[in-house]
PyMOL CGO cylinders between C-alpha atoms (Angstrom):
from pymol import cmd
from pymol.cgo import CYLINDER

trace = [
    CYLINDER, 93.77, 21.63, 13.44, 95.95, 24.43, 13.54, 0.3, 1, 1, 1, 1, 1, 1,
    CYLINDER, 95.95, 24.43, 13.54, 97.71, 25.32, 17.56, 0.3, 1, 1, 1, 1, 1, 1,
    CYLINDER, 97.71, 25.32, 17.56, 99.63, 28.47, 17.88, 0.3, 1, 1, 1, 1, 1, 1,
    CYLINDER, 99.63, 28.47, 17.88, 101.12, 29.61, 21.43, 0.3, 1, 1, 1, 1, 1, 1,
    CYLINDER, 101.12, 29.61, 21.43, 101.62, 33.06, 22.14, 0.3, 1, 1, 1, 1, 1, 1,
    CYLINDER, 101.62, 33.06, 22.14, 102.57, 35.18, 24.62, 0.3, 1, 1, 1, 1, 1, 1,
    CYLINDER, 102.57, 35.18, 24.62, 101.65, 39.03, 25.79, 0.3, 1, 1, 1, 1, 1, 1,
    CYLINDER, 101.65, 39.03, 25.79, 104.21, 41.13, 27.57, 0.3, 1, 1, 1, 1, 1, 1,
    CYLINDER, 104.21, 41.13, 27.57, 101.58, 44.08, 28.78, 0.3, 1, 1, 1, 1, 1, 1,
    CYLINDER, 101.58, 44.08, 28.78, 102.60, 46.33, 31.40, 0.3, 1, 1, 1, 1, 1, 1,
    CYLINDER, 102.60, 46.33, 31.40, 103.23, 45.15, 35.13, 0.3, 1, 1, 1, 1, 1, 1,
    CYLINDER, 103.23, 45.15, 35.13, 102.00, 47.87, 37.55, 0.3, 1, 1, 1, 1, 1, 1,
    CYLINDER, 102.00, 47.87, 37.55, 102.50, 45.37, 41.02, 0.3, 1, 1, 1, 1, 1, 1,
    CYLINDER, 102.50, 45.37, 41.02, 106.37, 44.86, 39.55, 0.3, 1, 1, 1, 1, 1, 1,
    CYLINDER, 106.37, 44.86, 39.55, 107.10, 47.08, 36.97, 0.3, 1, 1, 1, 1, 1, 1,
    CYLINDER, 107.10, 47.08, 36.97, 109.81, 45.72, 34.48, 0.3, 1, 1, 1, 1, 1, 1,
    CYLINDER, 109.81, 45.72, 34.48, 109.35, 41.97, 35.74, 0.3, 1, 1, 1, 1, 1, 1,
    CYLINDER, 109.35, 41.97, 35.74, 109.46, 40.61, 32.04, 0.3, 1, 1, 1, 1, 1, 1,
    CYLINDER, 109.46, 40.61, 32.04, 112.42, 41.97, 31.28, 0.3, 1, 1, 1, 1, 1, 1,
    CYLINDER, 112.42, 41.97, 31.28, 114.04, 41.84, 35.02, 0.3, 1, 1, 1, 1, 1, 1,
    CYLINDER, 114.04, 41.84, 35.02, 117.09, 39.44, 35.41, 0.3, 1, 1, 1, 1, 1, 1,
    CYLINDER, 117.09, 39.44, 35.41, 116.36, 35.95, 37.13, 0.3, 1, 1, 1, 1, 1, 1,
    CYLINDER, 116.36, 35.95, 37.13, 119.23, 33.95, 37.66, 0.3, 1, 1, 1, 1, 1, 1,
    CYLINDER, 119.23, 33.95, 37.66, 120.96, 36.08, 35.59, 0.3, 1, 1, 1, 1, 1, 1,
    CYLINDER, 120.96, 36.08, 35.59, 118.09, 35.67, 32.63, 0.3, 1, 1, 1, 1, 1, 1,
    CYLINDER, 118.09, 35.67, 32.63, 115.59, 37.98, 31.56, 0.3, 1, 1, 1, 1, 1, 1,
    CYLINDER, 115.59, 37.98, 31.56, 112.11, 36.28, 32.53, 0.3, 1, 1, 1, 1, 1, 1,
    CYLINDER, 112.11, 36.28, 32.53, 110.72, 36.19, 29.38, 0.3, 1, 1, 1, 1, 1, 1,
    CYLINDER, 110.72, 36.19, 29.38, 114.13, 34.03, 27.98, 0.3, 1, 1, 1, 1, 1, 1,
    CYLINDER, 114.13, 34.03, 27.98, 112.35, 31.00, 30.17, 0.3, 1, 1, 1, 1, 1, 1,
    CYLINDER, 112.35, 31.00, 30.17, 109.25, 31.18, 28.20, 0.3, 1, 1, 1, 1, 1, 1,
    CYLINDER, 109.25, 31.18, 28.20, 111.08, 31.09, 25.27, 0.3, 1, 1, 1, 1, 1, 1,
    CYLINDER, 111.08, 31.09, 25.27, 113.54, 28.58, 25.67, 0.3, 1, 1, 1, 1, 1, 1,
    CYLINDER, 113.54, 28.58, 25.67, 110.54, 26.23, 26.61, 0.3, 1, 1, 1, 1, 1, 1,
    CYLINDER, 110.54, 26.23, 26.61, 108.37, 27.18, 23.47, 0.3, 1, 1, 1, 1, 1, 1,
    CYLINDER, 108.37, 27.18, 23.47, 111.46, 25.98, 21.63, 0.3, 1, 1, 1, 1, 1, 1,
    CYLINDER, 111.46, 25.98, 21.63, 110.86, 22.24, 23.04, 0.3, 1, 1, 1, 1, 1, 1,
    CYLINDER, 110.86, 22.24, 23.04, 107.32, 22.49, 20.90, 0.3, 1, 1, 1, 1, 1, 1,
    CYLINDER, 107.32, 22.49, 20.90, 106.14, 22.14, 17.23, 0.3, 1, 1, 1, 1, 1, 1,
    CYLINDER, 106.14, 22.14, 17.23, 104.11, 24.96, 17.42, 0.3, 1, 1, 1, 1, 1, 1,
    CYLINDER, 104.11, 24.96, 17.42, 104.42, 28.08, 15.98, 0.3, 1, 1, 1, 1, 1, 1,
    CYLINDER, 104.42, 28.08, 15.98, 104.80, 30.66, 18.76, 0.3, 1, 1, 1, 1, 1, 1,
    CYLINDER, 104.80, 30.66, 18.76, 104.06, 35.02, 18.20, 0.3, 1, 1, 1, 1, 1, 1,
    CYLINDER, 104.06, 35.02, 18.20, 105.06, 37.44, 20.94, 0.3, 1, 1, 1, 1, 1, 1,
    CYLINDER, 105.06, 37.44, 20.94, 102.50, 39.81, 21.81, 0.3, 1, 1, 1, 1, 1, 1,
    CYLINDER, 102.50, 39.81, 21.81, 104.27, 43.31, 22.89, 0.3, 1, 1, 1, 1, 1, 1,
    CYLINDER, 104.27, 43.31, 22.89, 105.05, 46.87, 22.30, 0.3, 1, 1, 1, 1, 1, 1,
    CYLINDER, 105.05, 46.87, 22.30, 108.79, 46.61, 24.53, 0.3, 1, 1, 1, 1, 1, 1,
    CYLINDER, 108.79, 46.61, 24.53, 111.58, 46.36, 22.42, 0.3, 1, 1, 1, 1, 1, 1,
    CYLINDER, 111.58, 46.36, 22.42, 114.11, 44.29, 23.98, 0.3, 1, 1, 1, 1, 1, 1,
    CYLINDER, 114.11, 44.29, 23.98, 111.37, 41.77, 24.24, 0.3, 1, 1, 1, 1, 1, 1,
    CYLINDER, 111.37, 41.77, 24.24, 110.68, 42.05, 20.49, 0.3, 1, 1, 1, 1, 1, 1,
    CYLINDER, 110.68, 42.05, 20.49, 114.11, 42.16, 19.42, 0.3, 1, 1, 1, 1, 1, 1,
    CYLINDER, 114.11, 42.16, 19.42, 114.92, 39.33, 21.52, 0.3, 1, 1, 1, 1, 1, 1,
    CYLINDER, 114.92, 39.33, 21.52, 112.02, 36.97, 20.30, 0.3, 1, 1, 1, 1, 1, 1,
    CYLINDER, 112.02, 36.97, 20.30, 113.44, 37.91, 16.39, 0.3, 1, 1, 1, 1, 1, 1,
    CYLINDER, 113.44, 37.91, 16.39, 116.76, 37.10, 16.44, 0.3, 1, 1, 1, 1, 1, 1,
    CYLINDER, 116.76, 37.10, 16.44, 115.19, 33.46, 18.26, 0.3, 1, 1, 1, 1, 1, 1,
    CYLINDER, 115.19, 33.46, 18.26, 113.37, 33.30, 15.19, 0.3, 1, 1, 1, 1, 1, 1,
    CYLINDER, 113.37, 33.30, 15.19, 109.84, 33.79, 16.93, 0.3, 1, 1, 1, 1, 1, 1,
    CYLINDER, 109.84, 33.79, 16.93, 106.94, 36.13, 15.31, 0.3, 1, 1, 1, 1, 1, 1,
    CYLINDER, 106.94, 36.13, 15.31, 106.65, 39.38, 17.34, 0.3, 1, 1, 1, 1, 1, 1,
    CYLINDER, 106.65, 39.38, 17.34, 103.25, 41.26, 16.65, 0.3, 1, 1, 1, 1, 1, 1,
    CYLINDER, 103.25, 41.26, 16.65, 103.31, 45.32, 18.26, 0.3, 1, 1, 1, 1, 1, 1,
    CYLINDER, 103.31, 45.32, 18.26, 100.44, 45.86, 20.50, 0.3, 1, 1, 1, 1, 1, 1,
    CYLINDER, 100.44, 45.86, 20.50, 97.93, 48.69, 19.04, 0.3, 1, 1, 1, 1, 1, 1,
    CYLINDER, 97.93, 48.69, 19.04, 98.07, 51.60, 20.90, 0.3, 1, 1, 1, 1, 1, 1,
    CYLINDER, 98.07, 51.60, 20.90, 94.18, 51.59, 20.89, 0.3, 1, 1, 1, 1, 1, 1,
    CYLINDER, 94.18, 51.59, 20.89, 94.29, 48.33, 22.83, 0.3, 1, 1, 1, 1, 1, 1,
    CYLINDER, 94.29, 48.33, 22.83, 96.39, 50.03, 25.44, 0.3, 1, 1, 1, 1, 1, 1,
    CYLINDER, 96.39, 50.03, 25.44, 94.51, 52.51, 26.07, 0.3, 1, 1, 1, 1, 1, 1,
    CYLINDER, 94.51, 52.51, 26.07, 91.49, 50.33, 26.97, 0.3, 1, 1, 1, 1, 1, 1,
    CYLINDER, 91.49, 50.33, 26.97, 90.32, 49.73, 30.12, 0.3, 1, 1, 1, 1, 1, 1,
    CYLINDER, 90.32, 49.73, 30.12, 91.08, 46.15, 31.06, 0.3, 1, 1, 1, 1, 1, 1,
    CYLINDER, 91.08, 46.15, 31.06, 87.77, 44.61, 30.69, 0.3, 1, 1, 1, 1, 1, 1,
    CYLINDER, 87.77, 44.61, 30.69, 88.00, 46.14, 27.31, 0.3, 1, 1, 1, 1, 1, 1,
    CYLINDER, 88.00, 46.14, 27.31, 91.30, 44.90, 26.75, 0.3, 1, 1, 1, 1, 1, 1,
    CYLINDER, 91.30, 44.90, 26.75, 90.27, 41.58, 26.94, 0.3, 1, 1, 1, 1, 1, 1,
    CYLINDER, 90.27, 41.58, 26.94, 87.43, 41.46, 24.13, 0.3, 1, 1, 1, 1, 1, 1,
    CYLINDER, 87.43, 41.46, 24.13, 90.17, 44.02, 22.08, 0.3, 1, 1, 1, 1, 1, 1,
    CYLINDER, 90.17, 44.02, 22.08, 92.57, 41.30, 22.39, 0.3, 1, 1, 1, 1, 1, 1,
    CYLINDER, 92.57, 41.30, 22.39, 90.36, 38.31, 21.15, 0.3, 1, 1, 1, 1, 1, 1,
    CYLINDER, 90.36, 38.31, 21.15, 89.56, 40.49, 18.63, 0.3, 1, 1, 1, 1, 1, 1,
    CYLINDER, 89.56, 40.49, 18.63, 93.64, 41.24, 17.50, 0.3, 1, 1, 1, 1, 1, 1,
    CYLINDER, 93.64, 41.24, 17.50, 94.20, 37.79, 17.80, 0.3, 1, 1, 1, 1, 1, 1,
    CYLINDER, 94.20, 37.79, 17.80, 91.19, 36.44, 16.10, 0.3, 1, 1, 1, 1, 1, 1,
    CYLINDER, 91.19, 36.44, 16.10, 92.20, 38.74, 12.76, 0.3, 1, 1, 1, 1, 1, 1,
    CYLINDER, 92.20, 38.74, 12.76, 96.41, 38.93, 13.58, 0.3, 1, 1, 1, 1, 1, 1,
    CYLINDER, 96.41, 38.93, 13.58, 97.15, 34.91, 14.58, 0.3, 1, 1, 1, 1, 1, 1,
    CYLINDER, 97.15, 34.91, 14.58, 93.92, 32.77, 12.65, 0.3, 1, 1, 1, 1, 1, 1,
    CYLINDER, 93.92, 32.77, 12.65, 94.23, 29.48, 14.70, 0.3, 1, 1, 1, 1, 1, 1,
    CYLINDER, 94.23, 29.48, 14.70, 91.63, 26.67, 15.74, 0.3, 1, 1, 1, 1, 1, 1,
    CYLINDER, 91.63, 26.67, 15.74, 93.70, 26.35, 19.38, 0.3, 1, 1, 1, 1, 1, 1,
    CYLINDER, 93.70, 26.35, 19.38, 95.10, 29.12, 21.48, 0.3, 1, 1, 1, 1, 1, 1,
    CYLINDER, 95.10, 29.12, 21.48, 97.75, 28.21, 24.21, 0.3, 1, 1, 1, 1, 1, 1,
    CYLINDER, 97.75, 28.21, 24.21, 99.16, 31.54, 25.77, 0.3, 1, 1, 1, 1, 1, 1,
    CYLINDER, 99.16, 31.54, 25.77, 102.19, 31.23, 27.98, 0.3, 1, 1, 1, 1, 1, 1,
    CYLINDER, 102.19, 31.23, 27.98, 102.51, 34.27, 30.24, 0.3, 1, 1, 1, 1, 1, 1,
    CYLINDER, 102.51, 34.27, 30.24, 106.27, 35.34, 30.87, 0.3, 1, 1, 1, 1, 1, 1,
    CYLINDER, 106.27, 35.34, 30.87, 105.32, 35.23, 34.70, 0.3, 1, 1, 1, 1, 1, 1,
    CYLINDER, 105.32, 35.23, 34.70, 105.61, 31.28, 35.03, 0.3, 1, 1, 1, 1, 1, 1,
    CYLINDER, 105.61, 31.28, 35.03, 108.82, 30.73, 34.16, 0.3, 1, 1, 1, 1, 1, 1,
    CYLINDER, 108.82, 30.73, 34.16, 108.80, 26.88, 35.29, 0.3, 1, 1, 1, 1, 1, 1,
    CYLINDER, 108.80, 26.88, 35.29, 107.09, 24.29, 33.33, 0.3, 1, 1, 1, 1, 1, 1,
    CYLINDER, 107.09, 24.29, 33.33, 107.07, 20.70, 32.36, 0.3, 1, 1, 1, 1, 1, 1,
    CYLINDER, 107.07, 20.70, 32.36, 107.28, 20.01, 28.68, 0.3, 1, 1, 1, 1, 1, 1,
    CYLINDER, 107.28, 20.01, 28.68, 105.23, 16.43, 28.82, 0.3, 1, 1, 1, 1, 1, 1,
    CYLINDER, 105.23, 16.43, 28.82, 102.79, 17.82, 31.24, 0.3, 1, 1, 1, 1, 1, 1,
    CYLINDER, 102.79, 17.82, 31.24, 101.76, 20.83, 29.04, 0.3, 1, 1, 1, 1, 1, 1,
    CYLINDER, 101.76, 20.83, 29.04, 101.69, 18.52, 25.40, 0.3, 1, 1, 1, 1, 1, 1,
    CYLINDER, 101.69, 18.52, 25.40, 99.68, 15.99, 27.35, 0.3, 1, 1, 1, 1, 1, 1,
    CYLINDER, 99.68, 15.99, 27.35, 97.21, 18.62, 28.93, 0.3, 1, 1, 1, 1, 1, 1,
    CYLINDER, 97.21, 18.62, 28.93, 96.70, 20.32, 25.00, 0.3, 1, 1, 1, 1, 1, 1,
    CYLINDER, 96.70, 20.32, 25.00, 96.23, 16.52, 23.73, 0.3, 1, 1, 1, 1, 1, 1,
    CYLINDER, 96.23, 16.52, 23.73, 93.39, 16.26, 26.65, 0.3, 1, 1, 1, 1, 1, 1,
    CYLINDER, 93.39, 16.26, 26.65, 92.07, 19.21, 25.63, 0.3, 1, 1, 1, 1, 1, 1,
    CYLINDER, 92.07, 19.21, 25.63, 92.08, 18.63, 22.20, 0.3, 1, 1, 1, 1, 1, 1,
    CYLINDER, 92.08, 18.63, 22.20, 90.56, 15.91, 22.47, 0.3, 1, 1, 1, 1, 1, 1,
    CYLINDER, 90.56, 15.91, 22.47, 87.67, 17.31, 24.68, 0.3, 1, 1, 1, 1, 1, 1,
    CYLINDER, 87.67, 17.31, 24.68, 84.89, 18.85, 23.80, 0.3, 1, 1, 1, 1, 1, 1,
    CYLINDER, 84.89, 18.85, 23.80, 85.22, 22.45, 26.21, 0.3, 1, 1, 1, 1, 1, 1,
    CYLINDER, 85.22, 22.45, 26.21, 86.14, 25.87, 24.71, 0.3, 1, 1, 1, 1, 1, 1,
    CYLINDER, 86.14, 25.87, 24.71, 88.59, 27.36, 27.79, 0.3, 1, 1, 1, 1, 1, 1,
    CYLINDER, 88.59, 27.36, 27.79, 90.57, 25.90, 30.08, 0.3, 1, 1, 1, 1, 1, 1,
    CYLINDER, 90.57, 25.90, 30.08, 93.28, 27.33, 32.51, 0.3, 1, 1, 1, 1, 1, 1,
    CYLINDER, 93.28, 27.33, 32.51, 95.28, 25.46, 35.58, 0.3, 1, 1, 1, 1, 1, 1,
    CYLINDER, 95.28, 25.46, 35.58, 93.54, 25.50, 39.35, 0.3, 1, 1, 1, 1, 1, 1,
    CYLINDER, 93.54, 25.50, 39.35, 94.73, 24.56, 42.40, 0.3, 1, 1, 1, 1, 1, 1,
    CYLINDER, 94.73, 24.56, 42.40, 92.41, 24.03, 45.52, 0.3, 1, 1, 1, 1, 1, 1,
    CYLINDER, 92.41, 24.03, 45.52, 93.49, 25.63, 48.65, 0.3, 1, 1, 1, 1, 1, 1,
    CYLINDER, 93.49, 25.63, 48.65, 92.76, 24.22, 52.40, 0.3, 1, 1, 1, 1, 1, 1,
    CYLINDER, 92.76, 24.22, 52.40, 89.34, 25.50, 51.87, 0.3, 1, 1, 1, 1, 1, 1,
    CYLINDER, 89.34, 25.50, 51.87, 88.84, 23.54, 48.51, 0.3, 1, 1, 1, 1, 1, 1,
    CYLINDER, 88.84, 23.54, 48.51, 88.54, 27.56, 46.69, 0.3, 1, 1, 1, 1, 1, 1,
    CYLINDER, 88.54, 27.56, 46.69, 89.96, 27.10, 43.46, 0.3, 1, 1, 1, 1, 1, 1,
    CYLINDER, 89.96, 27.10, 43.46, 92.92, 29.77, 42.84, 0.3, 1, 1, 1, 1, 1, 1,
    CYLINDER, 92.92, 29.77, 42.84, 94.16, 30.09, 38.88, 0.3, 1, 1, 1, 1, 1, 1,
    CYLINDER, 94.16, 30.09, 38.88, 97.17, 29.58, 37.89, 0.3, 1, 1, 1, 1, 1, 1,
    CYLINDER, 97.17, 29.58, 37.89, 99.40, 31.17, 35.30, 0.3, 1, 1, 1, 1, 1, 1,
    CYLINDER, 99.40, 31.17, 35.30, 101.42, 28.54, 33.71, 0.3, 1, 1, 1, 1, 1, 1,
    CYLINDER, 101.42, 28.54, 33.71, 99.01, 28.60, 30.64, 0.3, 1, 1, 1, 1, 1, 1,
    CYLINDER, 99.01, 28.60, 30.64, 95.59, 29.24, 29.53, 0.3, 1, 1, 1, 1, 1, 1,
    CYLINDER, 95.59, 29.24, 29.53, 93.92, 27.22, 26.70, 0.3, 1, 1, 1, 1, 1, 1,
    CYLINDER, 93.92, 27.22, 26.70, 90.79, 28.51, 24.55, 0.3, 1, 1, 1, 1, 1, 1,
    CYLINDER, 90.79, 28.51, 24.55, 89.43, 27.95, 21.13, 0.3, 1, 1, 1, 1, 1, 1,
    CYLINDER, 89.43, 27.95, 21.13, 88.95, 30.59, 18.26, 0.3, 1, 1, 1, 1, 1, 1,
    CYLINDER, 88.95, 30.59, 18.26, 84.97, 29.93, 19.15, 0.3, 1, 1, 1, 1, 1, 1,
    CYLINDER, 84.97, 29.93, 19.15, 85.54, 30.91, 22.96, 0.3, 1, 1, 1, 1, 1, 1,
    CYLINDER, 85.54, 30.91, 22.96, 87.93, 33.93, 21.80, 0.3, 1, 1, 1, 1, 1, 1,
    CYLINDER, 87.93, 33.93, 21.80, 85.21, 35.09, 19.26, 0.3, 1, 1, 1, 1, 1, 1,
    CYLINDER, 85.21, 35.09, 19.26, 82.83, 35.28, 22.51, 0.3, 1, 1, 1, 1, 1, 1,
    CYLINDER, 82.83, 35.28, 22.51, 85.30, 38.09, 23.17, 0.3, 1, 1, 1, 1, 1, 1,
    CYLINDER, 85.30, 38.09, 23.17, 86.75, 36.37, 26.68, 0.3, 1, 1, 1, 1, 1, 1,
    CYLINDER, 86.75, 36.37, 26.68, 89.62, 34.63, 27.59, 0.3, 1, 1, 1, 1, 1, 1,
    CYLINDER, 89.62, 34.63, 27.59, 88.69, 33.36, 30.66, 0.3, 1, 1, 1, 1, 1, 1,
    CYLINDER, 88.69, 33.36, 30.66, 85.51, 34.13, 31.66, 0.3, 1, 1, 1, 1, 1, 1,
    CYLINDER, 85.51, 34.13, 31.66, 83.77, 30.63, 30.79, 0.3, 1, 1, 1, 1, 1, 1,
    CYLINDER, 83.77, 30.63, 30.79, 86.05, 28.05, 32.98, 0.3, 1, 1, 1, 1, 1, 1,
    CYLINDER, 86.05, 28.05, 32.98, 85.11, 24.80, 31.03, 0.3, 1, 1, 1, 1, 1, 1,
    CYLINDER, 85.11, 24.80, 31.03, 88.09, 22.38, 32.05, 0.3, 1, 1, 1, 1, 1, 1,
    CYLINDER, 88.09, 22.38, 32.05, 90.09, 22.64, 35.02, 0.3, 1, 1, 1, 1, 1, 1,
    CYLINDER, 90.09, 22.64, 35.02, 93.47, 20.71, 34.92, 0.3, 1, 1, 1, 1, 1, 1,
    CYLINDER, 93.47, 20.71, 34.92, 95.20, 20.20, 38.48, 0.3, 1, 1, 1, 1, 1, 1,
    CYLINDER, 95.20, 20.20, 38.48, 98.40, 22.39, 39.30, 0.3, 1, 1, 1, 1, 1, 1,
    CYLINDER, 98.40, 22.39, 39.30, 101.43, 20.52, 37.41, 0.3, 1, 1, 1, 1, 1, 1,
    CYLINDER, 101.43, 20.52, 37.41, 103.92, 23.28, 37.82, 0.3, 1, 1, 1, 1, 1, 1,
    CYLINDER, 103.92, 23.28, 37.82, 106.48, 23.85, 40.41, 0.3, 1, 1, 1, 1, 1, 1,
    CYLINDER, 106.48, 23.85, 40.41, 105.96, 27.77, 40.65, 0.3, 1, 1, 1, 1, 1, 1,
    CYLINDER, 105.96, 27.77, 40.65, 103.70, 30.24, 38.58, 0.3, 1, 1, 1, 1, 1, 1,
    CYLINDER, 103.70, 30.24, 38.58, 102.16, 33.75, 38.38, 0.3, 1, 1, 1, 1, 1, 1,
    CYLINDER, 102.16, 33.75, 38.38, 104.73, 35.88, 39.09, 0.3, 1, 1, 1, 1, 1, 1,
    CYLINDER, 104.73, 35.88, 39.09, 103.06, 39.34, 40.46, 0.3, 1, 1, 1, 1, 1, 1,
    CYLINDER, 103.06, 39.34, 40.46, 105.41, 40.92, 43.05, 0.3, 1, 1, 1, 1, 1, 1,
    CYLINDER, 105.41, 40.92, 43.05, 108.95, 41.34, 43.99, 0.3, 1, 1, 1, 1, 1, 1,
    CYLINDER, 108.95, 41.34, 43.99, 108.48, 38.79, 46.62, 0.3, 1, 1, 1, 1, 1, 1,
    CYLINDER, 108.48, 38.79, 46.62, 106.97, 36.27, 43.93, 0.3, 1, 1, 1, 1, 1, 1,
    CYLINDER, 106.97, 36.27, 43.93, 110.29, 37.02, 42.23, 0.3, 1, 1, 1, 1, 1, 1,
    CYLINDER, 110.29, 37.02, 42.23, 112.48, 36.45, 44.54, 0.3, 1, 1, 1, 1, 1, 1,
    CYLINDER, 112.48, 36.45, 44.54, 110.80, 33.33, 45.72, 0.3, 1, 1, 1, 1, 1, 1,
    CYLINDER, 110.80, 33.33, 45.72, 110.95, 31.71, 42.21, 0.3, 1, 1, 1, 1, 1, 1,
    CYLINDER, 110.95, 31.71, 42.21, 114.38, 32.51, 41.71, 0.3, 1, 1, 1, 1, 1, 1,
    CYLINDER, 114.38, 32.51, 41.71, 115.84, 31.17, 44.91, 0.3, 1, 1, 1, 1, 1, 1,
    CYLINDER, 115.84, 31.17, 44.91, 113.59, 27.74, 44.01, 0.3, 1, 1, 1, 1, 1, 1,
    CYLINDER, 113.59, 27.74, 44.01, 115.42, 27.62, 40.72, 0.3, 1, 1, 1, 1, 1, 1,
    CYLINDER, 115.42, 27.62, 40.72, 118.46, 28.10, 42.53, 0.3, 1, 1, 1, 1, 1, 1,
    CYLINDER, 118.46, 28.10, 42.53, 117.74, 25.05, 44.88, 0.3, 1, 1, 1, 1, 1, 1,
]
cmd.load_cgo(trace, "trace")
């Protein structure tokens, strides 16, 4: 069974720049990438920004340019263009994509969540957390799917397995997002 994470640095229209924007005196994508490191898996950055591709070669990671056509897209479109690019660009059986904007994870909890999913029999899966009103909210720390649910042309839209919130801090949108991650790292 092959496992490949990946990431996808599109464009940020709430905080433009945020991938690339110093926390704690580290780009935010760095964090992604110096926890990908911790992992047997091959990893490919997804992205047409260059310090963002040059930085994932020199660290040895696979860097893949985004198609102008996909960007172009509207975003529902983006989202069946994108299972498509991956489906022909990055063959795998398991999909675990680790957005830049959760910069804090837990090593163990994320290999123990892909063995559980592995191990299941569900085609998607992406990290909830239950407000006071029980609505479920999703996460960003990561979203797992198999080639079958990508070749439905969806990442998300089938929510088969819902693993609780394990994370400290994820989905970074807007400044104040920012700002509130980087003073919890701080503390």
């Amino acid at each position: 069974m092959t496992i490949n994470f990946f990431s996808m640095a599109k464009v940020s229209t709430r905080l433009p720049g945020k991938n690339t924007r110093p926390m704690n005196g580290r780009p935010l994508y760095q964090y992604t990438f110096d926890f990908v490191k911790q992992f047997r898996y091959p990893y490919t950055v997804i992205t047409n920004n260059e310090e963002i591709s040059q930085s994932a070669i020199v660290q040895g990671f696979r860097v893949i340019r985004d198609s102008e056509r996909i960007l172009a897209l509207s975003e529902r479109d983006k989202d069946v263009a994108y299972a498509e690019f991956l489906l022909e660009e990055l063959p795998s059986d398991v999909y675990v994509m680790l957005p830049f904007t959760s910069p804090i994870r837990v090593a163990r909890n994320l290999q123990r969540d892909i063995d559980t999913f592995i191990a299941s029999r569900f085609e998607s899966a992406y990290y909830v957390w239950h407000d006071d009103n029980l609505t479920k909210h999703a996460l960003g720390d990561a979203f797992m799917f198999t080639a079958k649910q990508l070749a439905k042309g969806s990442f998300r839209d089938e929510l088969s397995l819902c693993f609780p919130g394990l994370y400290a801090f994820n989905d970074i949108n807007t400044l104040e997002d920012f700002q509130e991650c980087e003073r919890g790292m701080r503390s």
